[in-house]
C-alpha positions in Angstrom: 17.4 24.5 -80.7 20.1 25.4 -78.6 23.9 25.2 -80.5 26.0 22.2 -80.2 27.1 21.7 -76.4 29.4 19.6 -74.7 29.3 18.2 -71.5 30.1 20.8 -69.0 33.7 19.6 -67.4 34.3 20.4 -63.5 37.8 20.9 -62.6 38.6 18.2 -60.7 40.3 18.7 -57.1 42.9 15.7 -57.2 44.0 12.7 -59.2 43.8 14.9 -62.5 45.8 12.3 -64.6 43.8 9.5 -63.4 40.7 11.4 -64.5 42.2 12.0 -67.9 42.9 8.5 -68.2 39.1 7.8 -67.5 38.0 10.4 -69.6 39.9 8.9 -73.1 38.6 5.5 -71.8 35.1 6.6 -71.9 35.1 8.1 -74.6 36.7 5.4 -76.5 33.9 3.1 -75.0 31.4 5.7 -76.7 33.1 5.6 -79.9 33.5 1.9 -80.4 29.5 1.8 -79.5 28.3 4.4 -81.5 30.7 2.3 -84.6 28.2 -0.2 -84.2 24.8 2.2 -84.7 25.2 4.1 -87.4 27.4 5.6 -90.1 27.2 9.3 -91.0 25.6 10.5 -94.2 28.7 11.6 -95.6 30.0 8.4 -96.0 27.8 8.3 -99.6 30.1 10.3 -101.1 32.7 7.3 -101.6 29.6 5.8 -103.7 29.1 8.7 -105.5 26.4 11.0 -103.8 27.4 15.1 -104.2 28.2 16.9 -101.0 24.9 19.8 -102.5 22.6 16.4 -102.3 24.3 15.1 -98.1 23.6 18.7 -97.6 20.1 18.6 -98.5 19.5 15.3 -96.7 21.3 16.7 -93.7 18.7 19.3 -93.8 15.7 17.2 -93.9 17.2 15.7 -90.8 18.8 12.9 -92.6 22.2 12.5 -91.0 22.8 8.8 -91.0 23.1 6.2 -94.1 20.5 4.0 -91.7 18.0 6.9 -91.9 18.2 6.8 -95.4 17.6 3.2 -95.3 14.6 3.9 -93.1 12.6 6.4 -95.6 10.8 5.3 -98.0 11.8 6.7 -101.7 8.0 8.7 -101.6 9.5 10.4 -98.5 13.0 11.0 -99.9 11.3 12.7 -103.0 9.7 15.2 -100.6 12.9 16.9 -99.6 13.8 20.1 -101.6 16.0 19.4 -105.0 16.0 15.6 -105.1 14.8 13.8 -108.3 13.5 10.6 -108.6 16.9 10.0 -110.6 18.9 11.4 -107.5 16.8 9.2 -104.7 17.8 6.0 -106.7 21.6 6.9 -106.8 21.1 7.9 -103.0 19.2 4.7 -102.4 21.7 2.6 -103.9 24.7 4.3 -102.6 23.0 3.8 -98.9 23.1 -0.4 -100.3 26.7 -0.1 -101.0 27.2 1.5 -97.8 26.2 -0.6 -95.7 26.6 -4.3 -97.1 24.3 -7.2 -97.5 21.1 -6.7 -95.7 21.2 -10.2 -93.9 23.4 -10.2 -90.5 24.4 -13.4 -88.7 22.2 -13.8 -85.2 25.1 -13.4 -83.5 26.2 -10.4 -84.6 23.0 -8.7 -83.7 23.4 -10.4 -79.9 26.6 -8.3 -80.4 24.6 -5.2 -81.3 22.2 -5.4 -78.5 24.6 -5.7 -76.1 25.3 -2.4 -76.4 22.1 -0.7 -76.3 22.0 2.0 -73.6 20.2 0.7 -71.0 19.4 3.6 -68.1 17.5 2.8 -64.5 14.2 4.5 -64.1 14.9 5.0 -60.0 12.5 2.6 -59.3 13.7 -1.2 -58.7 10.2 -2.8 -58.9 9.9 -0.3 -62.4 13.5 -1.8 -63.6 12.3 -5.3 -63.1 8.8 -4.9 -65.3 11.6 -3.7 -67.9 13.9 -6.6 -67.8 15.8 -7.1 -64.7 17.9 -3.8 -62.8 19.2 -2.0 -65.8 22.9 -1.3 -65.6 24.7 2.1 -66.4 26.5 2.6 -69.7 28.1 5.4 -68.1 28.6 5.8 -64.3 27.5 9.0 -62.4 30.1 10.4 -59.9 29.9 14.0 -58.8 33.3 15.1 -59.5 33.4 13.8 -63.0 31.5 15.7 -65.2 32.2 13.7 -68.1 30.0 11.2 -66.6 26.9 13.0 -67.3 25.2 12.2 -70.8 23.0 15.1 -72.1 19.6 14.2 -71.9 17.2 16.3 -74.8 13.5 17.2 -73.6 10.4 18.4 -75.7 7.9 20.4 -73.3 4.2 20.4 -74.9 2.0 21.5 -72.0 4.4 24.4 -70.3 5.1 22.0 -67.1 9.2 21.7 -67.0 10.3 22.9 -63.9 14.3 22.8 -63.3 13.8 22.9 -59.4 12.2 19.5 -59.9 15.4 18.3 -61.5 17.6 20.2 -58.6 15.4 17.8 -56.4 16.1 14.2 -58.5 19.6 15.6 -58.6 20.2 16.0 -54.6 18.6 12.4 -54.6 20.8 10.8 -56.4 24.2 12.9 -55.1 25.0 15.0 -58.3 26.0 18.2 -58.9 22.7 20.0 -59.9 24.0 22.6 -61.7 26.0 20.2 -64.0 22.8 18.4 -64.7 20.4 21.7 -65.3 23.3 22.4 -67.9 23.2 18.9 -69.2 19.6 19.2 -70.3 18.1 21.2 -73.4 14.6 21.9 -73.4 12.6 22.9 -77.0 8.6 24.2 -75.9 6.5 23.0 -78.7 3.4 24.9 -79.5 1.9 22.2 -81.5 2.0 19.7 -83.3 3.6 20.1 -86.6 6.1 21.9 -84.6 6.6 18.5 -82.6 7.6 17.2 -85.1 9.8 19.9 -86.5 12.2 19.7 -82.8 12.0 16.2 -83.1 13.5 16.0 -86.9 15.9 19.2 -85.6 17.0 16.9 -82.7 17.8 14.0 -85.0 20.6 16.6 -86.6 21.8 17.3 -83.5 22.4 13.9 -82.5 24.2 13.1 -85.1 26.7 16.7 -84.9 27.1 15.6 -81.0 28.2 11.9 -82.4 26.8 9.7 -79.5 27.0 12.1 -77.2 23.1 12.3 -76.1 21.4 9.3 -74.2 17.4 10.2 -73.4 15.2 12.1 -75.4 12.4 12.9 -73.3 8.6 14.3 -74.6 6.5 15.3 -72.1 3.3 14.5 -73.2 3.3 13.2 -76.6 -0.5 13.6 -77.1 -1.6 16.3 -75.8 -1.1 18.5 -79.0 -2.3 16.3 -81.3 -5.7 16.5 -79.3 -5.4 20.2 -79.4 -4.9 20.2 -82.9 -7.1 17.7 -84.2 -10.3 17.7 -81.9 -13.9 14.8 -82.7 -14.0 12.0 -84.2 -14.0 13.4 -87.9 -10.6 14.5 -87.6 -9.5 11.1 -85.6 -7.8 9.1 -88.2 -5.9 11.9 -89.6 -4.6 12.7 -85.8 -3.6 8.5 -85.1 -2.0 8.9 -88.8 0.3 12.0 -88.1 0.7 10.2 -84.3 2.0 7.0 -85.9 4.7 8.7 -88.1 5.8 10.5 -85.7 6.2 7.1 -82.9 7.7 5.8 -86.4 10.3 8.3 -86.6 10.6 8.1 -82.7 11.8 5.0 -83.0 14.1 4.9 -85.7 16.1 8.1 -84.1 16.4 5.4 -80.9 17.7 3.0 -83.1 20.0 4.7 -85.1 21.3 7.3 -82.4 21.6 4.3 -79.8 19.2 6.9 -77.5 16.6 5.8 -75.3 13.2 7.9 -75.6 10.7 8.2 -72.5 7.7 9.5 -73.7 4.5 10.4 -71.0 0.8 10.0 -72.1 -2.3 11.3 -70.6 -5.4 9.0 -69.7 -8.7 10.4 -70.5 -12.4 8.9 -69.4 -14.2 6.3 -71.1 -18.2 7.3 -71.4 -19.3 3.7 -71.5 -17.6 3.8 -68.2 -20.8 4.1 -65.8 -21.7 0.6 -67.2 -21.5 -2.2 -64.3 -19.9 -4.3 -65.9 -16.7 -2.3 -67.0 -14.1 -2.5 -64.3 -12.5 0.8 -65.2 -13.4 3.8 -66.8 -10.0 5.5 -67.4 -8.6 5.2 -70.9 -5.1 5.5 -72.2 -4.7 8.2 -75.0 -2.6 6.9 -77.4 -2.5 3.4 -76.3 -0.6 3.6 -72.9 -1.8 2.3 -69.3 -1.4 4.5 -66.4 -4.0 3.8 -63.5 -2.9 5.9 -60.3 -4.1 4.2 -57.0 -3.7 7.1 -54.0 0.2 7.8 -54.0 0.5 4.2 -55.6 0.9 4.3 -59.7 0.9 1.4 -61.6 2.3 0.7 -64.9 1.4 -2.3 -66.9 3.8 -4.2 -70.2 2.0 -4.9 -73.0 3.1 -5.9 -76.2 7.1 -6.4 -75.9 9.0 -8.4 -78.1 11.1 -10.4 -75.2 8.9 -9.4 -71.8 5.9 -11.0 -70.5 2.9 -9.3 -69.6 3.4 -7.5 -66.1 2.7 -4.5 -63.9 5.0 -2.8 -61.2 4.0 -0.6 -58.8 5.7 2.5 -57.8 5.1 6.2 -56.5 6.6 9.9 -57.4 8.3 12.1 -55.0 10.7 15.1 -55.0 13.4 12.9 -56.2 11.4 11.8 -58.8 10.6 7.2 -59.5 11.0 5.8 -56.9 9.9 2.2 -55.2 6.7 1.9 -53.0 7.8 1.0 -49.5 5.3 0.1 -47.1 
């Protein structure tokens, strides 16, 4: 994993104190938002906890007093040199910490209205997501500041920075800002998936609401490399599940969004009549690609209906089919 980076800053050509200005004011934006996710780890030792014990949850990836609400105490007592007496002190520290468990409705309206909310390119894609998704932050070429990092897992060898250079010249940006925006981990399989993804959680918290997108490109395809027929198949959608679990506590508590690709494989009841298609999502995602057409279907979402948008990929990456 690389070491802890900041975003790269371009010097700017005029206006400097202006730039300044928006530079504390962003940042104060990010503060008062990230005040709202989560609260560091360290803050159990007003309740008690020893640094040696934060140090040991910090290690397991633990950084946040909301991801030690999220573990169970079986999970806690897996990490090196806790006790069962330890975990309750920890686990009741993390109670103190944070208050009554019960929050007004409006206070989570509050909360939600600051969930980082980033366009996919596409308009039609936007829409099937709730409605053209504005910017927390805004991108302009001459302020670097305006670029979050964005953290990517590779698990098939297919990143390729030119294509980046290419969504980059779309959009207007400097592409050498955003090649040095984005860190890339290759993971060989999937233990070690899981491993970068538990390491990024870490780094999230060091960077302090710095990152925005966590991208892992695909998230199957080492699990079916690792755990291949149908003997080992509940073992793979039980390792799968923890890690979408920890997937999406790490978007909750880090305030990060995660975009995660899936593969489609072929259904061998397919050649029957009367089923209309024979592709199958792996993992429990819809893709069906029509020509240069894709589709992508909602299921399942708490506030959306169920819808589909189309949409195509070129060089500069989602974008809206126009006809």
């Amino acid at each position: 994993m690389p070491s802890k980076r900041e975003p790269s800053v371009v010097p700017s050509t005029s206006g400097s104190i202006n730039d300044d200005d928006d530079a504390v004011n962003l940042q104060q934006e990010t503060d008062q938002e990230q005040a709202l996710f989560y609260t560091e780890v360290d803050e159990l030792q007003m309740h008690g906890i020893g640094v040696a014990d934060i140090t040991k949850l910090k290690a397991a990836g633990v950084c946040t007093v909301r991801g030690v609400q999220m573990m169970t105490k079986k999970a806690l007592l897996k990490i090196k040199g806790l006790s069962e007496t330890k975990v309750d002190k920890i686990k009741e520290a993390a109670i103190k910490s944070q208050g009554p468990g019960f929050v007004t409705a409006k206070e989570i309206a509050v909360q939600r209205e600051k969930v980082v909310k980033i366009s996919t390119g596409s308009k039609q894609l936007d829409v099937l997501l709730g409605g053209k998704i504005p910017a927390v932050f805004v991108f302009t070429p001459q302020k670097a500041y305006s670029y979050p990092p964005t953290a990517y897992i590779d698990t098939e060898g297919t990143f390729r920075p030119d294509r980046i250079v290419s969504i980059a010249d779309r959009f207007g940006v400097d592409p050498e800002i955003v090649l040095d925006n984005i860190v890339v981990a290759r993971a060989w399989n999937s233990d070690q998936q899981m491993d970068l993804i538990s390491e990024l959680a870490a780094h999230f918290a060091e960077q302090k609401g710095v990152y925005r997108l966590l991208v892992i490109d695909s998230i199957i395809s080492l699990f079916r490399c690792d755990y291949s027929g149908r003997g080992e198949l509940a073992d793979r959608q039980q390792k799968l599940n923890q890690m979408l679990s920890r997937l999406t506590k790490i978007s909750e508590e880090y305030n990060i969004a995660v975009f995660l690709t899936n593969q489609v494989s072929s259904d061998p009841g397919g050649g029957m009549t009367f089923v209309a298609d024979p592709k199958k999502p792996v993992g429990g995602h819809v893709l069906v690609c029509r020509g240069e057409e894709r589709v992508a279907k909602l299921f399942d979402s708490p506030d959306m209906p169920e819808s589909e948008a189309s949409y195509a990929i070129n060089s500069g990456g989602i974008v809206d089919i126009t006809f």
